[in-house]
C-alpha positions in Angstrom: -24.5 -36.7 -15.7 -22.0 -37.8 -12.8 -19.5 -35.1 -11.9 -16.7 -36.6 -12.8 -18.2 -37.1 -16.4 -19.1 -33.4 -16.3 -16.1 -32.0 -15.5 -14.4 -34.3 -18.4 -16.8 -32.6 -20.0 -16.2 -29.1 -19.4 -12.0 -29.8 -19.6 -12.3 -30.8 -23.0 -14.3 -27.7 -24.4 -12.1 -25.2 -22.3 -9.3 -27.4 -24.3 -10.6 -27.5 -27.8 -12.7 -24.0 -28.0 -10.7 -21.7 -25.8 -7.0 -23.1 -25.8 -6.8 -23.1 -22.3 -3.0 -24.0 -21.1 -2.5 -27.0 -19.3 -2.1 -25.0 -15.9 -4.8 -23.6 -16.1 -6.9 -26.7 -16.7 -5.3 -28.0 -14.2 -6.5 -25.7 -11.7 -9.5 -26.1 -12.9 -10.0 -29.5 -12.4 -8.6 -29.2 -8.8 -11.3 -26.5 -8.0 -14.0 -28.0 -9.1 -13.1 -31.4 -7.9 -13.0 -29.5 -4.4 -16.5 -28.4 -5.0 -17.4 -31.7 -6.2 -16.3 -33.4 -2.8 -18.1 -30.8 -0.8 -21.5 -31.4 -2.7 -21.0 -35.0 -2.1 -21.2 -34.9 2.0 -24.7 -33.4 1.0 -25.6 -35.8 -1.3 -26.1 -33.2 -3.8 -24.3 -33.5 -7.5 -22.7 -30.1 -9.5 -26.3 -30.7 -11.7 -28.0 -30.3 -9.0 -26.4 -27.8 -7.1 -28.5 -24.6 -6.3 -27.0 -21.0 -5.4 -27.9 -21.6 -1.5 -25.2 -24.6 -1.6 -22.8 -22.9 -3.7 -23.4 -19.9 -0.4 -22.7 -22.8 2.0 -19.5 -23.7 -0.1 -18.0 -20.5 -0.2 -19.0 -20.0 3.7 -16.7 -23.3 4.3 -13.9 -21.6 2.9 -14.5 -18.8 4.7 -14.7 -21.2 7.7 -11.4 -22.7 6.6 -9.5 -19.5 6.3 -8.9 -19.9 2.8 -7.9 -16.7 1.7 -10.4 -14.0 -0.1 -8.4 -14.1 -3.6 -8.7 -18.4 -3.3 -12.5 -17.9 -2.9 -12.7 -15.7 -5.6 -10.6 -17.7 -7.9 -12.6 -20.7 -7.0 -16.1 -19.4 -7.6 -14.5 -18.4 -11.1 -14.5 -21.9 -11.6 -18.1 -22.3 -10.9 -19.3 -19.5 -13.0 -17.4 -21.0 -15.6 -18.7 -24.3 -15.8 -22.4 -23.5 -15.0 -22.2 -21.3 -17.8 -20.9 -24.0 -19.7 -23.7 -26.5 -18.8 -26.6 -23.4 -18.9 -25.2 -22.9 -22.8 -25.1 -26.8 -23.8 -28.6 -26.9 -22.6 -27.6 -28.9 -19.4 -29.7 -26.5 -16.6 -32.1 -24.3 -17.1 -30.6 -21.8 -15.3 -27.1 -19.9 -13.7 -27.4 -20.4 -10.0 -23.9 -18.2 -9.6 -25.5 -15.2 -11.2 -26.7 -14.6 -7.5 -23.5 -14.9 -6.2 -21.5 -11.9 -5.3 -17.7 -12.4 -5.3 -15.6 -12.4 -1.9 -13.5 -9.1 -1.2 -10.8 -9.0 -0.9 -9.2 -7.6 2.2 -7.2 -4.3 1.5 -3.7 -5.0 2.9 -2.6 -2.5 5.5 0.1 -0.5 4.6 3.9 -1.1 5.5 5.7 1.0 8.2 8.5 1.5 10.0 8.7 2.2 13.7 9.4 5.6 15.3 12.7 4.2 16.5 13.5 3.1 12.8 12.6 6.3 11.2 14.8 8.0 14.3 17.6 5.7 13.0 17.3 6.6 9.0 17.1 10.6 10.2 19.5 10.3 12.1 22.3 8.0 9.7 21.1 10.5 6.8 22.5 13.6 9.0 25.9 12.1 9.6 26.7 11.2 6.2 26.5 14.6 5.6 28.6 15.3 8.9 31.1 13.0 7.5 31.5 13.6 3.8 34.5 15.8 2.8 33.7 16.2 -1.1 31.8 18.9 -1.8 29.3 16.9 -4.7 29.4 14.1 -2.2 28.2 16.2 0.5 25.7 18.6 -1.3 24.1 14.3 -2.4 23.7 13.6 1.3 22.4 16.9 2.6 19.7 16.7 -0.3 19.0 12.9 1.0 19.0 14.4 4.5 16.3 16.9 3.1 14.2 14.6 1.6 13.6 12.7 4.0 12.8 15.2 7.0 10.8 16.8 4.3 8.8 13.3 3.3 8.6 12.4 7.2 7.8 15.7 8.9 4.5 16.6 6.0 3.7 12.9 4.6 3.8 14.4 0.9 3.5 12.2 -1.8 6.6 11.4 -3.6 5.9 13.0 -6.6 4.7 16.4 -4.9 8.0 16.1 -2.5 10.8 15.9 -5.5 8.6 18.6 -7.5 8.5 21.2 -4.6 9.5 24.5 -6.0 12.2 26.8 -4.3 9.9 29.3 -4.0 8.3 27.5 -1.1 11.1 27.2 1.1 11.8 31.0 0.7 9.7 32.6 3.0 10.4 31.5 6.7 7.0 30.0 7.0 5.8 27.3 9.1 3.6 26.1 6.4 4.5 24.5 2.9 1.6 25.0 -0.3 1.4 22.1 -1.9 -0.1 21.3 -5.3 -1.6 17.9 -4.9 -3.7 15.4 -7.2 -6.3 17.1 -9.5 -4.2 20.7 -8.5 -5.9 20.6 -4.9 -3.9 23.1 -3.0 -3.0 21.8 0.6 -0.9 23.6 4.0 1.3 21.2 5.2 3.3 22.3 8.7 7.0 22.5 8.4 8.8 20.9 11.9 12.0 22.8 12.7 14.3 19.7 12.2 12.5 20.1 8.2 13.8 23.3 8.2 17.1 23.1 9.4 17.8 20.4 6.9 16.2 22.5 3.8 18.7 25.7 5.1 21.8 23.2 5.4 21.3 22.1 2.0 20.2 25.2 0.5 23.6 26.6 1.8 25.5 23.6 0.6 23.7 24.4 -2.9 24.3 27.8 -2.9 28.1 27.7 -2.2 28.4 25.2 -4.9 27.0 27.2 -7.3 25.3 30.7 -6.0 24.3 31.5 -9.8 22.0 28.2 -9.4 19.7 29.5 -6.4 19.1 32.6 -8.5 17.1 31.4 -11.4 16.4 27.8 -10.0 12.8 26.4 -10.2 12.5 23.5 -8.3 13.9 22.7 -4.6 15.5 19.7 -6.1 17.1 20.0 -9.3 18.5 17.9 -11.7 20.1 17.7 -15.0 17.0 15.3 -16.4 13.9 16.4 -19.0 11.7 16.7 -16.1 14.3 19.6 -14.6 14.0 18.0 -11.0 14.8 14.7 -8.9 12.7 11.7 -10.2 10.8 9.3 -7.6 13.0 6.7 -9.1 16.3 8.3 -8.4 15.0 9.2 -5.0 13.5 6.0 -4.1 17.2 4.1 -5.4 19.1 6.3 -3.0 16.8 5.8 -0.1 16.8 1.8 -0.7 21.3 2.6 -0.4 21.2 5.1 2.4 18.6 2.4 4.1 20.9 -0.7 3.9 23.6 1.6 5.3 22.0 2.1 8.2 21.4 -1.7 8.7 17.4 -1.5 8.1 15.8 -4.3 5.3 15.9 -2.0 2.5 13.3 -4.3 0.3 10.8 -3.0 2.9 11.5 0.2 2.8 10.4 3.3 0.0 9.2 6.6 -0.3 6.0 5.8 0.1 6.3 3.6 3.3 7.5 6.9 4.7 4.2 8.8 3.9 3.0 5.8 5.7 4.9 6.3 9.0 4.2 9.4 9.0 0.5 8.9 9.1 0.6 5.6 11.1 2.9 7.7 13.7 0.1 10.6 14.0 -2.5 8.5 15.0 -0.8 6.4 17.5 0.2 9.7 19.0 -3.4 10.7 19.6 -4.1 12.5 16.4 -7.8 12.8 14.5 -8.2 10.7 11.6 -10.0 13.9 9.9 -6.7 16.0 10.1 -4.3 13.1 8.6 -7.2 12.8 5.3 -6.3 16.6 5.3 -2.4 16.1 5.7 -2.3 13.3 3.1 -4.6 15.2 0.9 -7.1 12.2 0.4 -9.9 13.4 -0.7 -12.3 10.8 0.6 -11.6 9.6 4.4 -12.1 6.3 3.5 -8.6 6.4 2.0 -7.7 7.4 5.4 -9.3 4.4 7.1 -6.7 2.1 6.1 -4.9 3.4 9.3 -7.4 2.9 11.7 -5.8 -0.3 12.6 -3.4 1.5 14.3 -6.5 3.1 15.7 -7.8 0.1 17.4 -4.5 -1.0 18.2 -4.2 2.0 20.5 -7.4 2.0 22.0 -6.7 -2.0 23.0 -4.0 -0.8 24.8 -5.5 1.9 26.6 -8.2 -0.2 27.7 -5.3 -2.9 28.7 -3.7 -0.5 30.9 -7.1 1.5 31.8 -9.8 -0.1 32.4 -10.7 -1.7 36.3 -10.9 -5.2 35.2 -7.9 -5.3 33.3 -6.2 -3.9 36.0 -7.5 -6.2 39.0 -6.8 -9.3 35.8 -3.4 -8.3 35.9 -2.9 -8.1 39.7 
C-alpha cells in the first residue's frame, strides 16, 4: 500500500472508530505527510519504514530546530498509525516501540534584575512614606514587608503569607520555617527584612494593639484561612509592580523566589547552600539555576583568561 492510500486509510478509522475532530485529523495528516516526504528522499515507504529511519527522522528535526514538544507530538503520529497498521495485520511488528520520546527542555525560570528588584523595594517603601490614611498605610507597609521578606529568604509563597508572629518576636537573625512535608529550615533575616517587619508591626500595633496580643499569624486577615492568601498577595504585587513602571504580566511571587536565587549565584554563592535556602530537597531542583552559573563563569573567563585578553587588545 502507497502512503498516501495508507494514510487515507488510517484518517478514516481515526474518523469513524474514535471520533477524532477535524483538527485533529488534520494535524495528523500534516505530520505524517511530513514523515511521508522524508521517507521518500530514501526511497523508503511508511510500510517499510524500520525504527533506525524513524531515529534518522526525528534526528532531522532535531537538526532543523524543531522544537522538543513538535517532535514529541509528531512521533505521536507515528505510534499511532503503526499501531494501527500492526492491529489490521499490515506489519508484523511496532518499530516505534523502540523509540523513546524527545524531552522536553525544562524552561528556565523568569527573573528580574537586581536593579529591578532595587526599584520594586524601593517604590514599595515610599508608598508607605507617602500614604496619610492610616488603613492605606498599614496595606503598604505590609506590601513593603512582603516583599523584603520574599526577597531577602526566597520563601515560598505559601510559607511567606503563613509565617507566624511568633517568628518575628525574638530579635533573631534567623527565621524557622515549616516548609513542604513539615521540613523545618533557618532562613537569614537581612536588616532591611527587619526594619520593614518592625515598621509594620508598629503600624499594626497602633492600629489596633489588642491585635498583636492574641494574633497568630504575621499577616492576618479577615478570610477562613485567618491569614493573607497567595492570591491576594500576588494581585497587589502585580498593582504595586505596574506602579513602579515594571511589566507586571512578568512579574509574581514566585519570580521573586526566583531572583532571589538567580541573584545568589551570580554573586558567587554555592549551589548546595541555595537547595538549602529554597528548601529543595533534591539539588536537581536547584540545577535549574545553573544557567546563571555558566553565564558567570563565561564571563570570568571573558575578562580572565590570557587569550581573551590579548583577543581583545
Amino acid at each position: 500500500m502507497n502512503d498516501g492510500l495508507l494514510i487515507d486509510s488510517f484518517l478514516e478509522m481515526m474518523s469513524a472508530e474514535r471520533g477524532a475532530a477535524a483538527n485533529t485529523l488534520d494535524a495528523y495528516e500534516r505530520d505524517l505527510s511530513d514523515y511521508s516526504e522524508f521517507l521518500s528522499t530514501k526511497n523508503i515507504t511508511i510500510s517499510a519504514a524500520r525504527s533506525d529511519n524513524i531515529r534518522d527522522y526525528l534526528g532531522n528535526l532535531v537538526s532543523l530546530g524543531i522544537a522538543p514538544s513538535t517532535q514529541a507530538r509528531k512521533l505521536s503520529a507515528l505510534r499511532q498509525i503503526y499501531r494501527f497498521m500492526y492491529a489490521d495485520g499490515l506489519r508484523e511488528d511496532d518499530p516505534t516501540g523502540a523509540i523513546d520520546s524527545p524531552k522536553a527542555g525544562r524552561p528556565l525560570p523568569k527573573i528580574m534584575s537586581e536593579d529591578q528588584v532595587d526599584h520594586l523595594l524601593m517604590v514599595a517603601q515610599e508608598k508607605v512614606e507617602n500614604t496619610a490614611a492610616p488603613d492605606e498605610k498599614l496595606r503598604a507597609a505590609r506590601m513593603h514587608a512582603l516583599l523584603e521578606l520574599l526577597y531577602a529568604t526566597g520563601l515560598r509563597v505559601s510559607e511567606l503569607v503563613s509565617l507566624p508572629i511568633a517568628a518575628t518576636k525574638k530579635d533573631t537573625r534567623f527565621l524557622l520555617v515549616n516548609g513542604k512535608g513539615n521540613k523545618e529550615r533557618l532562613v537569614p533575616l537581612g536588616k532591611k527584612a527587619k526594619q520593614a517587619i518592625s515598621a509594620y508591626l508598629e503600624l499594626m500595633g497602633s492600629s489596633n494593639k489588642a491585635i498583636l496580643l492574641d494574633q497568630k499569624w504575621l499577616f492576618p486577615s479577615s478570610g477562613e484561612m485567618g491569614h493573607l492568601t497567595r492570591q491576594h498577595f500576588a494581585r497587589d504585587l502585580k498593582t504595586l509592580a505596574a506602579a513602579a513602571g515594571l511589566q507586571a504580566g512578568k512579574i509574581s511571587p514566585h519570580v521573586l523566589r526566583h531572583a532571589f536565587a538567580s541573584h545568589l549565584l551570580q554573586n558567587g554563592a554555592d549551589l548546595r547552600a541555595v537547595q538549602q535556602l529554597l528548601g529543595h530537597t533534591d539539588i536537581s531542583t536547584t540545577q535549574i539555576y545553573t544557567h546563571v552559573l555558566e553565564e558567570r563563569l563565561r564571563e570570568l573567563v571573558e575578562k580572565a583568561h590570557p587569550l581573551a585578553l590579548l583577543n581583545s587588545a
